[in-house]
N, C-alpha and C positions, 0 to 999 in steps of 0.2 A: 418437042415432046417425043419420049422414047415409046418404044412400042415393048408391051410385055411379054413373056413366055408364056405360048399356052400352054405347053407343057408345067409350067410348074403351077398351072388356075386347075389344070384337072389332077394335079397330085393334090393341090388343097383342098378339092372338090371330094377328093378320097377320104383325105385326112379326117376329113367334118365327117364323111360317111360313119369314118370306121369309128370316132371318138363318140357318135351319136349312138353305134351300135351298144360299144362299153356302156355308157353310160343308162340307157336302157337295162342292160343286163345287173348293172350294179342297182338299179333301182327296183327292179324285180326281187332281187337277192336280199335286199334291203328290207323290202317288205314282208318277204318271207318271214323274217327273220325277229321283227318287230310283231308280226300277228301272233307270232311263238309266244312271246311274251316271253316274262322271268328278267332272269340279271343280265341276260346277254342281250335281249331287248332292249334295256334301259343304257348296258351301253353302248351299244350300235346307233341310237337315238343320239346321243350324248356325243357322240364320234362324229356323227354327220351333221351335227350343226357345229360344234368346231371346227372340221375339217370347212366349210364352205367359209366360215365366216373368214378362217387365216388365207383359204385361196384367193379370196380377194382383197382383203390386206396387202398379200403379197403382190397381185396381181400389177396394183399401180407403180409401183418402181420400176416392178421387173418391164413394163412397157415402156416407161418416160426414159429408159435407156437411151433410144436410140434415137431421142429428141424428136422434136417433131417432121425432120423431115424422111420419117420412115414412110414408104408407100404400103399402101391399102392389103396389098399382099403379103409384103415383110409383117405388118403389123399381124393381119390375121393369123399367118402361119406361128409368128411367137408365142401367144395366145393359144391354140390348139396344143403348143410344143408346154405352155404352162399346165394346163388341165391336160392332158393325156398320160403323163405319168402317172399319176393318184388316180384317174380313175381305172387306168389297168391292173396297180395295185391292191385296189379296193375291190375289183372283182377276179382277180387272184385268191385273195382272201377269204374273200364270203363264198368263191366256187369249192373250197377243200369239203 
């Protein structure tokens, strides 16, 4: 049995921090945004249920890549690396 990096348990410790952050921030933004109401409501609505359903569509291939004998960390860390672009971009977006 190998022993793992702890340096690389407390960058993913970070990782989940900061993805947690975003994604907080995007859902504040979100809400804002939806209380407004009107056309940009409706598609902001409209955007976040498509975007989630496709993230996890995509979610399972882009995981079964690396077959099953990826470890617990590999695995996590992909997963963080899949959802952390979109939602930096998503609250990129809704911050202008």
């Amino acid at each position: 049995m190998t022993r793992s990096d702890p340096t690389a348990w407390t960058r993913l410790a970070f990782d989940s921090w900061a993805l947690s952050v975003d994604a907080a921030s995007v859902i504040w933004l979100r809400s804002l945004r939806i209380m407004a109401g009107g056309k940009l409501a409706e598609q902001e609505a409209e955007r976040m249920v498509t975007e989630k359903v496709m993230a996890n569509l995509l979610l399972w291939p882009f995981l079964l890549q690396g077959g099953p004998y990826q470890s617990a960390q590999e695995l996590s860390s992909r997963t963080l690396r899949h959802y952390s672009g979109p939602v930096q971009a998503n609250r990129r977006r809704l911050s202008r």
